[in-house]
N, C-alpha and C positions, 0 to 999 in steps of 0.2 A: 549848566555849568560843566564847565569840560572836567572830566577826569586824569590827574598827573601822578605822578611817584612820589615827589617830595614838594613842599613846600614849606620855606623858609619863611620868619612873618617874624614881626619886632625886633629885627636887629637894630643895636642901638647906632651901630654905623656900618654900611653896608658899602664895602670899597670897591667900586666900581672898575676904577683906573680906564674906563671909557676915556677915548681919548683916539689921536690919528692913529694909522695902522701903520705903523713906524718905529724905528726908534726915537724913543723920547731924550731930548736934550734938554739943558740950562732952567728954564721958570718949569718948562712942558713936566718934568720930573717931579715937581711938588703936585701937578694935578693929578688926584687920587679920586674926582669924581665922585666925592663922600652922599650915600641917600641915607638921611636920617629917618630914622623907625622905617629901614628896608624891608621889602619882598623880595625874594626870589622865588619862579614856579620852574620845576625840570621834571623833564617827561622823554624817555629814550633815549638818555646819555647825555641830554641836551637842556642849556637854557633856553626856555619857550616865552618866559616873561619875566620883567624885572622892574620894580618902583614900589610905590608903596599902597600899602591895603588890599593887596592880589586878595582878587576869590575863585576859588577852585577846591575841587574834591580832590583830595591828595588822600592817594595809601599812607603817608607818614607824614606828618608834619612837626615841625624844630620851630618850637618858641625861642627863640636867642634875645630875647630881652635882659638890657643890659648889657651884651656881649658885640664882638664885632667881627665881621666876617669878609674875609677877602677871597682874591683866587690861591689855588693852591699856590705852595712856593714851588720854583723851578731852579735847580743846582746845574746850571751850565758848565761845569767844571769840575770832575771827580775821577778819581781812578780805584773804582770801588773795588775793583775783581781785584786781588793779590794775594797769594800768602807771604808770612813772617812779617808778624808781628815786631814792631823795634823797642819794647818799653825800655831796654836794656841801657841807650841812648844818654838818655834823658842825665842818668849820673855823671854820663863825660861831658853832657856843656853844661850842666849844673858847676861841674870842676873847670870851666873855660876851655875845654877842648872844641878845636873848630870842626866845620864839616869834613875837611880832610884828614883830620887827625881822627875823626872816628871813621871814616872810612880805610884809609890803611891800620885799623882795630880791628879791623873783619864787620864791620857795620854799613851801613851808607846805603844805599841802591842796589848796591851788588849784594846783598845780605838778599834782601828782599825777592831780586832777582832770582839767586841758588834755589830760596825756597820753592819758587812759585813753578820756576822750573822742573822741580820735580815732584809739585804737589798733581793729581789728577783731577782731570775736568771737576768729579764729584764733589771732590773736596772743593774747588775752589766756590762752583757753585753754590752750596752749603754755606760756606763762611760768606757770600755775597750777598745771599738772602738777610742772614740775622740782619748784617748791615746795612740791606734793604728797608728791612721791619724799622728798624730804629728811625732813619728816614722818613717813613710815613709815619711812624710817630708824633716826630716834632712836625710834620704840616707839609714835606716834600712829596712832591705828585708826580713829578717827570725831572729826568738827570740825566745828563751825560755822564757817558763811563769810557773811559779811553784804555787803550793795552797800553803796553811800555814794561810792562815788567818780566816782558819775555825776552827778548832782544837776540832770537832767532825767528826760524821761519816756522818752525813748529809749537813754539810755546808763544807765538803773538798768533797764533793759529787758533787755539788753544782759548788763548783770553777771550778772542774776537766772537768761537762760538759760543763760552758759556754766557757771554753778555746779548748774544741773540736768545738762549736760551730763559735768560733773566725777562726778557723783554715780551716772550712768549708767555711767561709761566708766572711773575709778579705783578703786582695791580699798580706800581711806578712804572709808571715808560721808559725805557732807555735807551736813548739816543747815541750809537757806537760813534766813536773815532779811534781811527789807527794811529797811534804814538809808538810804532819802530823805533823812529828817531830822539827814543826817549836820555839814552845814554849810547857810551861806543862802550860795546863787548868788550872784554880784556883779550879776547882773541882773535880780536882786530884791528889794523888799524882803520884809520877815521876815512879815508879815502875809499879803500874797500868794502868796508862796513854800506859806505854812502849808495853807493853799486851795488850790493844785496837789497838794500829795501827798494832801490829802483826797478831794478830786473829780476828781482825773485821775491821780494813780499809784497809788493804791488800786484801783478798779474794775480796769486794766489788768493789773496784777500777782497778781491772783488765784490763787492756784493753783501758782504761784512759791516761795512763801514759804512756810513755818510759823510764825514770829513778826515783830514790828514792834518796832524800837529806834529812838529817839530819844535824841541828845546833849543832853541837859538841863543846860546848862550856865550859866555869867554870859558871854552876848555872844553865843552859840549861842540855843539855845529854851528860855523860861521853863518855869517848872514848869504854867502854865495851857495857853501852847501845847500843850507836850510832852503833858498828859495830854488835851486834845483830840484830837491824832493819834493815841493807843493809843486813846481808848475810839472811835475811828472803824475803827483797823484791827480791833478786834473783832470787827466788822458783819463782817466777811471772814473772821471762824476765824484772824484773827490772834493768839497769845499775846504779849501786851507781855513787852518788855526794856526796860532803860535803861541807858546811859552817864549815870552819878550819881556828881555832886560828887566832880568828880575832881581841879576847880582850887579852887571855893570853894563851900561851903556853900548848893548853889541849892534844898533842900530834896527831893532826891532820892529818899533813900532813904525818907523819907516818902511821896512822891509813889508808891512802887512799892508800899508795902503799902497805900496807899488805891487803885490800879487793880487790881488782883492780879496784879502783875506776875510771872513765875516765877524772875526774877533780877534782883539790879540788878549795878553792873559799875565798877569801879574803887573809889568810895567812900573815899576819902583825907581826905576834907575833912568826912564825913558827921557829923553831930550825933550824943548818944547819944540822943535822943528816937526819931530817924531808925531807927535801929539795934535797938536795943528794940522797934520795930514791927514792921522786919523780922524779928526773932527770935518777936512771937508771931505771926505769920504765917510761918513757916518760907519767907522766903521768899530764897531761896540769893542769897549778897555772894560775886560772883565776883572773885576777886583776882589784878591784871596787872601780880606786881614786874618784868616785864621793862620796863613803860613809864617807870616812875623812874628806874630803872637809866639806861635808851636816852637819856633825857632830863637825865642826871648830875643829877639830884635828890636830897637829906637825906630826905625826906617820901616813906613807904611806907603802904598801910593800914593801921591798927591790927589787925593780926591776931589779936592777942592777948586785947584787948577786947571786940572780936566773938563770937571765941571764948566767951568769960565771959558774953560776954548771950546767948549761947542760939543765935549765927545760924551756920543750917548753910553753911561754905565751901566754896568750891571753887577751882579754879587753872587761869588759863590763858594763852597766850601773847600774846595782842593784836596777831598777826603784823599788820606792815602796816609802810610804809614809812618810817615815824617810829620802828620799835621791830622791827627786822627780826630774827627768833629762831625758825625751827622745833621748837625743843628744846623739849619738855616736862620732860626731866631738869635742862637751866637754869632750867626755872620754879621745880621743885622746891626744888634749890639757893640760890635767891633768896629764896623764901619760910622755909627755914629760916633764913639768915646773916643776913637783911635784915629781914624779919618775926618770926623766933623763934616759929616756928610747928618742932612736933617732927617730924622725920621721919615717922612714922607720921601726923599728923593733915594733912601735907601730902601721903601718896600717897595717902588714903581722896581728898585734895581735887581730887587729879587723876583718879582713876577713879570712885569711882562716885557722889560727892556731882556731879562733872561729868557722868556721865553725868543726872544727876538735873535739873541747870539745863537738859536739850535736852527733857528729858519720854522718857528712853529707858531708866530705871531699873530696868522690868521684863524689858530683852533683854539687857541689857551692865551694865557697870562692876563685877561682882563674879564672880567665878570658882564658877557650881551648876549643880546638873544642870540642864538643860532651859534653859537660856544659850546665846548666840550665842558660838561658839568664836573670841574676842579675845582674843588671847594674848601675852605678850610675856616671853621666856627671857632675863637680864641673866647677865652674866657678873662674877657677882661673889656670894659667902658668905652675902651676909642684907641684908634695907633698909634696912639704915643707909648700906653704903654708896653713897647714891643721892645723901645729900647731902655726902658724904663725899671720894669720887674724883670733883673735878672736872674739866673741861674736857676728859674724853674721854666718846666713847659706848659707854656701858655693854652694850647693846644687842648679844645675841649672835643670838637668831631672832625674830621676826613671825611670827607665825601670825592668819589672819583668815580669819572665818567657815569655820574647820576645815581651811584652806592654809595652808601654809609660804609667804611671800611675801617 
């Protein structure tokens, strides 16, 4: 009997999400690949076997009887690293002030910005971990983390290495992307601004990053800027992303199936023309009900819609100071009560359609042999109730990369 590290035994549902190695669309999104009273065996960071009634000598074994187990969740969409904090906020749209009116208050993005800009590395680090921890807390295993809060060449410098350093030094993976193009600096304009991150934060950021996002928005960068700055981070092995039409219809999601973008991101406001393109370009609409929510907004993406034209989802938290949530099981909750996306097509859209928007589809997001051992044991009967029991963490163990953590 072979000798292993861990083995899982009596789970009451054991969610596989086996399945194409793809992004999953339309009916494919309900298939969760459920083994009842599962096994899982892992040995060297790695699933070595998986079904039911496994025997092997494990150093540790987890009875989860009763309980249900899937892969870790993966947050495609976070801008963990920042300083300044905004609780301050919250009183002015509680009194109906909009985003502009608390941003000429001395709040908004540029609040955030001052901070971060002259908080140091250490400091930001420090404040990225707690927010790490909380993270794997609730069941998050691997994240993207994007800069944007620097919106020079030295303090998007700054974000880029303390998030290599996170990725170094935390037991979440973290998958950088460069967000320059996150706002235009008040001490420039939008043209010139566009020319610094092409000819001077690109070259310098090399090697940083895995992909380039740009806020394509009305007031932010057009859709011409915006796709001048992806087909320039190309020249660097950058994969474009977009923040697409998230307040009005700037032709977004269009813009991301004519660059090949591998995601666009928010999408509330997107056209169906838009959306039909992404769909025959599978090209994954990552969806952020935590930022309507954070923002007491009526208007969620049409998830539903989406769904029907073909475009493979995913879910993720939009952590950042305007929409503060580690919780992946809040995202899921949101996406079902707010979106009417079904339980099942909303965990495929947090594990492995997510793992799918970072390009990591072939190590994580589904529970098979020869997998990176992301794991995560909830304490609770079956996945439903994920959107079910809310406002506690379901969350009984973490396991990453074949550790209990």
């Amino acid at each position: 009997m072979e000798n292993i590290d861990i083995l899982i035994k009596n789970a009451n549902e054991l969610i596989t999400l086996k399945g194409p190695n793809r992004p999953r669309i339309m009916e494919e999104l309900k298939n969760l690949s459920i083994i009842k009273n599962g096994s899982i065996a892992i040995k060297d960071s790695k699933i070595i076997d998986i079904g039911k009634n496994l025997k092997y000598k494990a150093e540790k074994i987890i009875d989860a009887s009763g309980k249900t187990v899937l892969p870790g969740f993966i947050d495609p969409h976070t801008h963990v690293v920042f300083a300044g904090s905004r609780e301050f906020e919250l009183d002015m749209k509680l009194k109906g002030l909009s985003y502009m009116d608390i941003l000429n208050s001395g709040g908004g993005i540029f609040y955030t910005v001052n901070k971060t800009r002259k908080a140091s590395e250490k400091d930001l680090l420090s404040q990225s971990i707690c927010r790490l921890d909380k993270m794997l807390t609730y069941g998050t295993t691997t994240c993207e983390a994007k800069s944007g809060y620097g919106l020079n060449i030295e303090s998007e410098m700054k974000i880029l290495k303390v998030q290599e350093k996170l990725n170094k030094e935390h037991k979440i993976d973290i998958v950088s992307t460069f967000l320059g193009a996150h706002a235009i600096p008040k001490e420039y304009k939008v043209d010139e601004y566009v020319d610094i991150i092409i000819n001077d934060m690109l070259p310098k950021i090399r090697g940083l990053a895995n992909f380039c996002d740009v806020f394509c928005e009305k007031g932010v960068f057009t859709v011409e800027q915006s796709r001048h700055i992806l087909e320039a981070g190309k020249d660097y092995n950058l994969t474009p992303k977009l923040h697409a039409d998230e307040i009005v219809d700037t032709g977004g999601a269009l813009l991301s199936s004519q660059i090949g973008a591998i995601s666009a991101d928010h999408l509330l406001m997107s056209s169906d023309k838009g959306l039909r393109q992404m769909a025959k370009k599978r090209i994954i609409g990552v969806l952020l009900p935590g930022t309507p929510f954070s923002l007491m907004q009526n208007i969620y993406a049409p998830a539903r819609k989406m769904i029907d034209f073909g475009v493979p989802v995913a879910l993720a938290t939009d952590l950042n100071p305007n929409c503060w949530t580690e919780n992946m099981q809040f995202i899921i909750q949101l996406a079902c009560l707010n979106m009417k996306m079904t339980p099942a097509e909303a965990i495929t859209g947090a594990t492995f359609n997510a793992a799918c928007a970072l390009g990591l589809n072939d190590s994580i997001g589904s529970l098979e042999m020869g997998k990176q051992a992301d794991i995560i044991i909830l304490d609770c009967p079956n996945y439903k109730f994920l959107p079910y029991h809310i406002g506690v963490n379901l969350v009984d163990t973490v396991i990453k990369k074949g550790t209990i953590v």
